[in-house]
C-alpha positions as CSV (number, residue, x, y, z in Angstrom):
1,X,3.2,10.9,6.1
2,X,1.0,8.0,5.4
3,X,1.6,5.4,8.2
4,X,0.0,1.2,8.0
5,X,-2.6,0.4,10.4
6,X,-4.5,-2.9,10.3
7,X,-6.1,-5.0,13.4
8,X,-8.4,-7.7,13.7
9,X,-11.2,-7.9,16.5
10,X,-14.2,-9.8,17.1
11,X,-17.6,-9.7,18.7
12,X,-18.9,-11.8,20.7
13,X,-22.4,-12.3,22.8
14,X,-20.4,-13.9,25.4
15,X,-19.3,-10.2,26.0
16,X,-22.6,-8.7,25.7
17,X,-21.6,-7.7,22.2
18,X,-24.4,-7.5,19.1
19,X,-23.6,-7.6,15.5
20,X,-26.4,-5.0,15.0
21,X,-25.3,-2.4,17.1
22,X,-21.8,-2.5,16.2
23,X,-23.2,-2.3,12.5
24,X,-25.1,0.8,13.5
25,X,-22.9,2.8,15.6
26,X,-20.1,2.2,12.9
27,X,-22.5,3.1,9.9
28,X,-24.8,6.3,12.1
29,X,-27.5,4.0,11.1
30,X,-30.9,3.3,13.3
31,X,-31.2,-0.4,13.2
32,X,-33.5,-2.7,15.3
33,X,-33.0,-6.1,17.0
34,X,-36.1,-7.7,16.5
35,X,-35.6,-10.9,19.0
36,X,-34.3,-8.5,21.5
37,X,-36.7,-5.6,20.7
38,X,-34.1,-3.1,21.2
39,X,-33.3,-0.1,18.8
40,X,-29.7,1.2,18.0
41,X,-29.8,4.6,16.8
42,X,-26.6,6.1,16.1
43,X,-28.0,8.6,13.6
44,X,-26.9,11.6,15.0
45,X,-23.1,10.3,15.5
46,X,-20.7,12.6,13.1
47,X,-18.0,11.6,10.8
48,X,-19.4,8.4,9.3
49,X,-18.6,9.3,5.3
50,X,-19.8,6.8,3.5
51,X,-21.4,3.2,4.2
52,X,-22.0,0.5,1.8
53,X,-22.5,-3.3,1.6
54,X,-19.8,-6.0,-0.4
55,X,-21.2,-9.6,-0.6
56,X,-20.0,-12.7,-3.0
57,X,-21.7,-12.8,-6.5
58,X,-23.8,-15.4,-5.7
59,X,-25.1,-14.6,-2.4
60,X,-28.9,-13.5,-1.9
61,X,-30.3,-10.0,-2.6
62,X,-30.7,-9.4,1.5
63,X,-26.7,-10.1,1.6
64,X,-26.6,-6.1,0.8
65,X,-29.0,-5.0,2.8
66,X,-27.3,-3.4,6.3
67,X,-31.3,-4.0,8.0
68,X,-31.3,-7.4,6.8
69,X,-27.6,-8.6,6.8
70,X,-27.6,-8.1,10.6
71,X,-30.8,-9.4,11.4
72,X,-30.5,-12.5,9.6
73,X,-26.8,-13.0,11.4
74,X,-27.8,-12.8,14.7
75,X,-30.9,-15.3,14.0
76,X,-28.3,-17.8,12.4
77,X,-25.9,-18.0,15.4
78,X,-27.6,-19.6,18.6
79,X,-24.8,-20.6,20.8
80,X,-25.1,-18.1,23.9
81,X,-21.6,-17.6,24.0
82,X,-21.4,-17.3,19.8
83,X,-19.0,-14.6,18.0
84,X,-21.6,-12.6,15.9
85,X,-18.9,-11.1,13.7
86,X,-15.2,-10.0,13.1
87,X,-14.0,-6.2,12.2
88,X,-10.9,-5.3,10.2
89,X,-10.5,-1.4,11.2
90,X,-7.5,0.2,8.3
91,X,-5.8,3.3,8.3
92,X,-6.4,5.2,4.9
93,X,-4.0,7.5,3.8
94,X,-4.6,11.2,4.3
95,X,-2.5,12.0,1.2
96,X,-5.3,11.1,-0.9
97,X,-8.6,13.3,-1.5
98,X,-12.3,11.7,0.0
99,X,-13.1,9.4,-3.4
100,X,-10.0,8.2,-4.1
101,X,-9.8,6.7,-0.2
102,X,-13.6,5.4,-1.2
103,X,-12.2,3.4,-4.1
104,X,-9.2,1.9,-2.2
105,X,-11.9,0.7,0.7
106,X,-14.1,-0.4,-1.8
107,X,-11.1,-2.2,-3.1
108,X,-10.0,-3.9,0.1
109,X,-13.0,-4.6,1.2
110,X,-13.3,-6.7,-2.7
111,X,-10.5,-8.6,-1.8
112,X,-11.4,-9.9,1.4
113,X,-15.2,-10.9,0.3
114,X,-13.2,-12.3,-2.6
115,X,-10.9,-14.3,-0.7
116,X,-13.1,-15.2,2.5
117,X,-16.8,-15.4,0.8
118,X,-18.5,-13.2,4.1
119,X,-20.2,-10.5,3.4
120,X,-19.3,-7.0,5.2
121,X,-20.4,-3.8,5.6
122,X,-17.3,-0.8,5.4
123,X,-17.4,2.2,7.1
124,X,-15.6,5.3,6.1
125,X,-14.9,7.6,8.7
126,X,-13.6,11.1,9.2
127,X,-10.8,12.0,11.3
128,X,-11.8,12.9,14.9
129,X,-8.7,14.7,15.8
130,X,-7.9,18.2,15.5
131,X,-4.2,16.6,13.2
132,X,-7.4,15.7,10.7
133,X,-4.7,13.0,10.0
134,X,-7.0,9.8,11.3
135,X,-9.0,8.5,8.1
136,X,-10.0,5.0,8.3
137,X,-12.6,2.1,7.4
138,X,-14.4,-0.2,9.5
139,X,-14.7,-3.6,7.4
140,X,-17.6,-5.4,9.6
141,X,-18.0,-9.2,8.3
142,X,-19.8,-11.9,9.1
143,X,-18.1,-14.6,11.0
144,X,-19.7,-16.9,8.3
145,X,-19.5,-17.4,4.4
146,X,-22.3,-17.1,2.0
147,X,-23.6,-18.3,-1.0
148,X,-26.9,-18.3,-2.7
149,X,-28.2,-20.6,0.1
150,X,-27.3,-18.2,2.8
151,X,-25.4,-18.6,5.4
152,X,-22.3,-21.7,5.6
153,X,-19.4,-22.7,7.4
154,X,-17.6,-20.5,9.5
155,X,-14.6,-19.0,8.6
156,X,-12.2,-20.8,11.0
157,X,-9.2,-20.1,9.4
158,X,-9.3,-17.1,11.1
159,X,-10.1,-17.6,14.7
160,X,-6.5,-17.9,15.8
161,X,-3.4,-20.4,16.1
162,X,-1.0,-20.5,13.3
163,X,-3.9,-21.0,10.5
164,X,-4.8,-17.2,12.2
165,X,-1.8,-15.6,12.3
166,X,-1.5,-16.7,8.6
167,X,-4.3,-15.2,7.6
168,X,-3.9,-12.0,9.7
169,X,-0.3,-11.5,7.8
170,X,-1.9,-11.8,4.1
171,X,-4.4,-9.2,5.4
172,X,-1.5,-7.0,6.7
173,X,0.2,-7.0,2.9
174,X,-2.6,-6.9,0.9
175,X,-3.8,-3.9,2.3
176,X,-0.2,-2.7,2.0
177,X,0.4,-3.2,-1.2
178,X,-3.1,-2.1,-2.5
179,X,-2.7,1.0,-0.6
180,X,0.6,1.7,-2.0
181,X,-0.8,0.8,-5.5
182,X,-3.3,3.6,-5.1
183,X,-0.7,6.1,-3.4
184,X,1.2,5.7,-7.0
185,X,-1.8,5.8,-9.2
186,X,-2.8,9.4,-7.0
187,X,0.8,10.7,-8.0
188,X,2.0,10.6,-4.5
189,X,5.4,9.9,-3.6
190,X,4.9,7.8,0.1
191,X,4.7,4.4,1.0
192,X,3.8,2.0,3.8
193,X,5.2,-1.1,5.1
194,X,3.6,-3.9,7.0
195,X,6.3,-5.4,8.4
196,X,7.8,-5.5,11.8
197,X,10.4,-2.9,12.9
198,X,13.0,-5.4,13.4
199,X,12.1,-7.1,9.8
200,X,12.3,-3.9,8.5
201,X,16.0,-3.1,9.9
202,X,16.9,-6.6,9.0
203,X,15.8,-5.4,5.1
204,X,18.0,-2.9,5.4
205,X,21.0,-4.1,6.1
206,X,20.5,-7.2,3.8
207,X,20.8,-4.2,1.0
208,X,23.6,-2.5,2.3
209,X,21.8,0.3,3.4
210,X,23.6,0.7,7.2
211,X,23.1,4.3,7.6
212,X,19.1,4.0,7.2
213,X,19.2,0.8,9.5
214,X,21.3,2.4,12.2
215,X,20.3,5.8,12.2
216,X,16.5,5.0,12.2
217,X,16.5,2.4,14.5
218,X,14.7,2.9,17.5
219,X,12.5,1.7,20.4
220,X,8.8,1.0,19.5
221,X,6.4,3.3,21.6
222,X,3.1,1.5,23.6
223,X,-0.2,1.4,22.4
224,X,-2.0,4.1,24.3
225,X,-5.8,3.1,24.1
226,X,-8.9,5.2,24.3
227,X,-8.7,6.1,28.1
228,X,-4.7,7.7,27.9
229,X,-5.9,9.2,24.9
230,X,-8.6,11.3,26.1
231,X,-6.7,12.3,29.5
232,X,-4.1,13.8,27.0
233,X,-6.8,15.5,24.8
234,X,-7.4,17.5,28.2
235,X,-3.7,17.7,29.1
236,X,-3.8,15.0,31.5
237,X,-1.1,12.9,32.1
238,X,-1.0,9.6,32.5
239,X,1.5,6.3,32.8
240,X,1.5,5.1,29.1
241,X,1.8,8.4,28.1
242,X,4.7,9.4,30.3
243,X,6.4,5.9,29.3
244,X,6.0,7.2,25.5
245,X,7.6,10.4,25.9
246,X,10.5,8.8,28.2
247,X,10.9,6.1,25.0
248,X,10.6,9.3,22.5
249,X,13.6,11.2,24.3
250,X,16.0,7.9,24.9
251,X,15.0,7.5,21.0
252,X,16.1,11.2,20.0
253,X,19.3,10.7,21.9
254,X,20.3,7.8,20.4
255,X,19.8,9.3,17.1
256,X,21.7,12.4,17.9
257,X,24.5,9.6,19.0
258,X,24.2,8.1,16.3
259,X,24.4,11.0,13.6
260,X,27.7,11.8,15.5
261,X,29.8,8.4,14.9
262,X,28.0,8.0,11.4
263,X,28.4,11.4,9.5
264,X,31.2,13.0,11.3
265,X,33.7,10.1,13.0
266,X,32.6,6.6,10.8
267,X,33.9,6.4,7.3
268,X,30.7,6.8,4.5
269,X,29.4,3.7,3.3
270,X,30.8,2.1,0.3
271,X,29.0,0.7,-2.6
272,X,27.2,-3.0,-2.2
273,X,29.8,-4.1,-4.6
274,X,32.5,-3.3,-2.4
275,X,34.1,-5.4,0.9
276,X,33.4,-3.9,4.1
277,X,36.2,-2.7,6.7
278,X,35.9,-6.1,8.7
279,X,35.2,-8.5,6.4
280,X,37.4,-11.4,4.9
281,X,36.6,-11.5,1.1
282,X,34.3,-13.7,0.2
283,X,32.4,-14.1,3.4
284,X,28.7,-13.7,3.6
285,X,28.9,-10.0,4.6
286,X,31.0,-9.1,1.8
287,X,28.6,-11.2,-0.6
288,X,25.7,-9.5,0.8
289,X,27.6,-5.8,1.5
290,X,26.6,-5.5,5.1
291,X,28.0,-2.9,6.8
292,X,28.9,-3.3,10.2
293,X,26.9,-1.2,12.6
294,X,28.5,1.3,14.7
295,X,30.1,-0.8,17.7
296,X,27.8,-0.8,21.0
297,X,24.4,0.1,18.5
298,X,21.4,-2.4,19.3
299,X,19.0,-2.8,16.1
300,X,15.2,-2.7,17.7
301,X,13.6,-1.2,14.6
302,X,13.2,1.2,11.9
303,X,10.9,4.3,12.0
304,X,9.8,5.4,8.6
305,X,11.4,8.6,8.7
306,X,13.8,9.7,6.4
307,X,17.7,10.9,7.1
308,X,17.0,13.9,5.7
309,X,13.7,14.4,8.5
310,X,16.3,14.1,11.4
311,X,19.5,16.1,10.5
312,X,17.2,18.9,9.3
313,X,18.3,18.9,5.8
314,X,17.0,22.0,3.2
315,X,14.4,20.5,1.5
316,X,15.4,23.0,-1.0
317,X,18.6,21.8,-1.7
318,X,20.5,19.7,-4.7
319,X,19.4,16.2,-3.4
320,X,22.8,14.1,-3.9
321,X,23.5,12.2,-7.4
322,X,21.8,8.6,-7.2
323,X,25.1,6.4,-7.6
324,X,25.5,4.6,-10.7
325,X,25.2,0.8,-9.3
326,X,21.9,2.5,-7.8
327,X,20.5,3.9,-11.0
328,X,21.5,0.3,-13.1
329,X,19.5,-1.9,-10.8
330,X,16.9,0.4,-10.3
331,X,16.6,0.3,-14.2
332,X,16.6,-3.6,-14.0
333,X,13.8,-3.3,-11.7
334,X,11.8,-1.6,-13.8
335,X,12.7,-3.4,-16.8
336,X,11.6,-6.7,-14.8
337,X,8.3,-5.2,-14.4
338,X,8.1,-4.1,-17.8
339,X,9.0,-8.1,-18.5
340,X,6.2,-9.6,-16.5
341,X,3.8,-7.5,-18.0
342,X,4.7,-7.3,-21.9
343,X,6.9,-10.5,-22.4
344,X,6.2,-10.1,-26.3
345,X,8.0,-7.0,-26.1
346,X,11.1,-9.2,-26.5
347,X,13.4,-6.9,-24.4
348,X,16.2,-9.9,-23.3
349,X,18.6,-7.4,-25.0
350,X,17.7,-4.4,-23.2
351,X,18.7,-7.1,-19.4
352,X,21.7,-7.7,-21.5
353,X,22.9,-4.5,-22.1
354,X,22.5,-3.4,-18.2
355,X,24.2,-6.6,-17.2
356,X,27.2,-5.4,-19.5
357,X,27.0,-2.2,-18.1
358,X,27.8,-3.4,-14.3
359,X,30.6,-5.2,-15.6
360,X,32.1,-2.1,-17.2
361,X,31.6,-0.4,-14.1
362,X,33.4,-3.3,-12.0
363,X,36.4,-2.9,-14.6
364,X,37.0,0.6,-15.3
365,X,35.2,2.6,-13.0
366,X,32.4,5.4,-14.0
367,X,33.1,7.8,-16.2
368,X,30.7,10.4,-17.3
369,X,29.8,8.7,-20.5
370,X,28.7,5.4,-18.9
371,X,26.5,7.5,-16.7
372,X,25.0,9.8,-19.7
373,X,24.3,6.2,-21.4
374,X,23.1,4.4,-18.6
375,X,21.2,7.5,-17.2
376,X,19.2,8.0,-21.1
377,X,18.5,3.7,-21.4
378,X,17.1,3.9,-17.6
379,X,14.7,7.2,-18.2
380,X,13.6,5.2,-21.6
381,X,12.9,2.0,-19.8
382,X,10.9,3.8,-16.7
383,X,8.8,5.7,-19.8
384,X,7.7,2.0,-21.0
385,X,7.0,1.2,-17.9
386,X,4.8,4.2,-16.9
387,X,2.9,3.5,-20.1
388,X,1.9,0.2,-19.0
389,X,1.0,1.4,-15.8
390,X,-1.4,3.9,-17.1
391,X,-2.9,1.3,-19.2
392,X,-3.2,-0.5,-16.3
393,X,-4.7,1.8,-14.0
394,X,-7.2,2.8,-16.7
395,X,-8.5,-0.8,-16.8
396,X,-8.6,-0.8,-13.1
397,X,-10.7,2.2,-12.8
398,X,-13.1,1.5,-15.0
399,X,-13.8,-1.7,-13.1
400,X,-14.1,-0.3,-9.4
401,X,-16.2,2.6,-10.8
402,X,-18.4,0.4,-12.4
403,X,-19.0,-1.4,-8.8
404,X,-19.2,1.8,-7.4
405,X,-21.5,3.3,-10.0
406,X,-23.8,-0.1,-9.6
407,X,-23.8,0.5,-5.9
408,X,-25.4,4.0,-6.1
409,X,-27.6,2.8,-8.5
410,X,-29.0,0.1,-6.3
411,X,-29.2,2.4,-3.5
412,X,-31.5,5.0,-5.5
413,X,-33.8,2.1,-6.9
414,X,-34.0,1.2,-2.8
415,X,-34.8,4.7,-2.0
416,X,-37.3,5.4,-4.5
417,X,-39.3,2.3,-4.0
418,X,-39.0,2.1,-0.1
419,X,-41.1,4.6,1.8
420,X,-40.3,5.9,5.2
421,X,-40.8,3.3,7.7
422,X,-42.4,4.5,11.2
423,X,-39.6,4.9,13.6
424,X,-36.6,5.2,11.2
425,X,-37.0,8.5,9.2
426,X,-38.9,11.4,9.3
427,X,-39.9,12.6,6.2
428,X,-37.4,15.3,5.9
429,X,-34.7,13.1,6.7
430,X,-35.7,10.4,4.3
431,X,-35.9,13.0,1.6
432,X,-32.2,14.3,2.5
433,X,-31.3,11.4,2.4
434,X,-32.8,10.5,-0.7
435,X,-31.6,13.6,-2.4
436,X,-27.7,12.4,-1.0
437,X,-28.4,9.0,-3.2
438,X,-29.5,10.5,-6.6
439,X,-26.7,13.0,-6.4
440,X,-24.2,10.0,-5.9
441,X,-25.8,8.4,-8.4
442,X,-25.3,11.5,-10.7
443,X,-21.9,11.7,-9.7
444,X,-21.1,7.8,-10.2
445,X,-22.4,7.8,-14.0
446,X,-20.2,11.1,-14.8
447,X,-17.4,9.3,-13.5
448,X,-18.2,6.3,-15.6
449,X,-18.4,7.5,-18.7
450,X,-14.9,9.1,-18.3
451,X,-13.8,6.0,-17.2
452,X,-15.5,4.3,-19.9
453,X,-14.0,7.1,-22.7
454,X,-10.3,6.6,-21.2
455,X,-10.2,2.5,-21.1
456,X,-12.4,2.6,-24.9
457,X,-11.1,0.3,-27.5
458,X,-9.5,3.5,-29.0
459,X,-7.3,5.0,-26.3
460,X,-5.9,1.7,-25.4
461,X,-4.9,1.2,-28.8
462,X,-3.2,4.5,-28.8
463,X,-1.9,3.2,-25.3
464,X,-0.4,0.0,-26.8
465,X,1.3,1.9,-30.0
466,X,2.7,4.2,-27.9
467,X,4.5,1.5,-25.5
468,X,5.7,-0.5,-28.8
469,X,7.7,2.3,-30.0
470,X,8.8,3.5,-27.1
471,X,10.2,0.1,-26.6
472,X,11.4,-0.1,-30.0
473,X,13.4,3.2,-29.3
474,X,14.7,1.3,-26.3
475,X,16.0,-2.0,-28.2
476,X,17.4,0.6,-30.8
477,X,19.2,3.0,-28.3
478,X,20.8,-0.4,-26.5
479,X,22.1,-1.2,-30.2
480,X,23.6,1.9,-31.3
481,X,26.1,1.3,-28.0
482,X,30.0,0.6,-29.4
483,X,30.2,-2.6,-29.4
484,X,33.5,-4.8,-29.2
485,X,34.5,-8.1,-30.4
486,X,33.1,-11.0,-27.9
487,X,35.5,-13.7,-26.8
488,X,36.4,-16.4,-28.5
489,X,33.7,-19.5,-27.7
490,X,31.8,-17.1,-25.4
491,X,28.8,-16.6,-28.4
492,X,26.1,-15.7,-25.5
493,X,28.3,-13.1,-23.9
494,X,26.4,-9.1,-24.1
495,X,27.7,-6.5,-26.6
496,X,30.7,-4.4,-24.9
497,X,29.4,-0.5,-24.3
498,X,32.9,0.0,-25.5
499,X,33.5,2.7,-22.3
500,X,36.6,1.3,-21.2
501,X,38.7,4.6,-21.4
502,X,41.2,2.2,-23.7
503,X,43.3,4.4,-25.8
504,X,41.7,4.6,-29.5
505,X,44.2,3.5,-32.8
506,X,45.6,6.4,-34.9
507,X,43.8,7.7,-37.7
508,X,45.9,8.2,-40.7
509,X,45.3,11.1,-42.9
């Protein structure tokens, strides 16, 4: 399962810490400190996949150099107690295969050069646990923006207080939300969240869902840190370890607790358009269908586990029907994307028709015709809006693998022009090393002139017909409903589905 990581740390020389060795150790790079004389060579470290440079537009040509980059940011800082430079370390999803976790770094890493103007060098590295679960980046910026002058102000914003905490929070969902973006581009049903446990119970219950926010609340385990985790790598205990797995077992007893008052003694949860056992009509719970929680429960937090991962269910069998309110705003959700994207598909009718829908529901109840109805308008709205999404994540590909593609090419022209310096490479590594770029390189322009063929002129043409009529064929399916006669005085009211279950007038023969 995909899980959200995302911290913020910096360096500092008032710790002893240098910008240049944590830029080699993170990238297996040799690099030298030329006022210090010393060398940091961390060539032989494993699981450093890929390394590469991100600066702003109009910074200088050395802004992409890792040997320059560093150098020149320890010569610009001369306060002895000066922070050197500032690490955001993300979790990349295991889900997806080694390129596609290259693009969404390269991606991140472009929005916070974007945003903050530093220049950074990322990281990829490998797991280094035997789970092969722990893929991540190292993001290693400068604590100060550039431009073509070199080095400016400091970014201040993010040394702390509430500015900081700001900041650190935009981080948070931006790499959430770009990683889920890439997660659904890959095909991959999973998700991440950002927020807080509690936040995320809270969420829950503000949409009715009380069996998710009880059942999956639970106790946040400690951070364990290096030292508990390599006593437990050789099955040695320790205290934060031993306060994790008491936290784990009150945590699986609670649920078990739970699971017993919720599916076998508490009555199932009605739908959000229903009052709640306990509430007056009217009040806010009953406005916002909140259930109660099951009486003695304390809400700490939600895991992002599923029911269905803790009563053991088949994953074989018949998941249950999605109810109807479900599947009509689920529809409205997509057809609100589909909005913000295409308004001049002129689709008010289609928000119309669901809004209608709902109502029938409230009066008469489903029936299996309102489902087949709404079920066929929803299927044709999500169609639309996968359309759009493939036209948009065409567009976006070409664009990062035209960075990437630049990238390789820039490290080739380096390679071929720059010989072997004394005391970096020998000649066989610099000509492994070399033969690593120009296959990248190779690699890069395939992939950009299949990028290039699937965002041409011509396919996204094709792309945009093919979204007209498909939302054409949704306008015309919401029109073809029965409709009845609207209410005196009430001209903006929606056409009736005419699914009431009234009886219908004789025929006469």
């Amino acid at each position: 399962m995909a899980i959200f990581h995302t911290s913020v740390k910096t360096f500092s020389r008032r710790k002893g810490q240098s910008a240049i060795a944590a830029a080699a150790y993170r990238g297996g790079l040799l690099l030298a400190d030329y006022l210090t004389g010393q060398q940091h060579d961390y060539r032989r470290r494993g699981g450093v996949v890929e390394s590469f440079c991100l600066a702003p537009q109009d910074a200088p040509s050395w802004a992409t150099d890792v040997v320059e980059l560093w150098s020149a940011v320890e010569a610009a800082e001369k306060r002895r107690d000066a922070t050197v430079a500032r690490e955001f370390e993300v979790a990349l999803p295991h889900e997806l295969s080694g390129e596609q976790r290259a693009e969404l770094a390269f991606c991140i890493a472009e929005a916070l050069v974007a945003r903050y103007g530093f220049a950074l060098q990322a990281s990829i590295h490998s797991p280094g646990t035997a789970d092969g679960l722990n893929h991540h980046v190292h993001l290693l910026a400068t604590t100060r923006r550039i431009d073509a002058n070199g080095f400016a102000d400091k970014t201040r914003e993010l040394d702390g207080g509430p500015s900081g905490k700001a900041q650190v929070e935009w981080i948070r969902e931006m790499v959430a939300a770009t990683t889920n973006a890439h997660l659904a581009a890959a095909g991959i049903d999973a998700c991440i969240d950002h927020r807080g446990l509690a936040e995320q119970a809270r969420s829950a219950m503000l949409r009715g869902d009380a069996i998710e926010a009880a059942v999956l609340a639970r106790e946040p385990t400690r951070h364990v840190g290096k030292a508990a985790t390599a006593l437990a790598r050789r099955g040695q205990a320790s205290d934060r370890t031993q306060a994790n797995d008491e936290i784990r077992l009150e945590n699986q007893e609670r649920r078990a607790q739970l699971l017993d008052q919720i599916l076998f003694q508490g009555e199932p949860m009605a739908s959000s358009s229903d009052a709640r056992p306990g509430t007056a009509p009217g009040s806010a719970g009953a406005r916002l269908g909140v259930v109660t929680p099951v009486p003695g429960l304390e809400i700490r937090g939600v895991s992002g586990m599923r029911l269905s991962k803790l009563i053991g269910a088949d994953t074989d069998a018949t998941p249950p029907q999605q109810s109807l309110p479900e599947l009509i705003d689920e529809g409205a959700r997509a057809l609100a994307e589909v909005v913000q994207a295409r308004a001049d598909l002129a689709l008010q009718p289609v928000r119309l028709w669901l809004e209608q829908a709902r109502a029938e529901l409230r009066k008469s109840g489903e029936s299996r015709g309102l489902r087949g109805l709404v079920s066929e308008v929803v299927a044709k709205i999500k169609a639309v809006r996968n359309l759009l999404m493939s036209r948009a994540r065409r567009l976006m590909t070409l664009s990062s693998v035209e960075r990437l593609r630049h990238m390789a090419e820039a490290e080739w022209e380096r390679f071929t022009t720059d010989p072997p310096r004394p005391g970096y490479w020998s000649p066989s590594e610099w000509t492994e090393r070399r033969t690593r770029r120009l296959s990248s390189l190779e690699k890069r322009t395939a992939e950009l002139g299949q990028a290039r063929k699937q965002a041409s002129s011509e396919a996204l043409q094709a792309l945009d017909r093919a979204i007209e009529g498909h939302a054409d064929a949704l306008l015309r399916r919401c029109a073809s409903a029965p409709k009845a006669e609207r209410p005196a005085g009430n001209s903006a009211a929606p056409p009736a589905l005419g699914l009431s279950g009234s009886p219908k007038p004789p025929r006469l023969h």
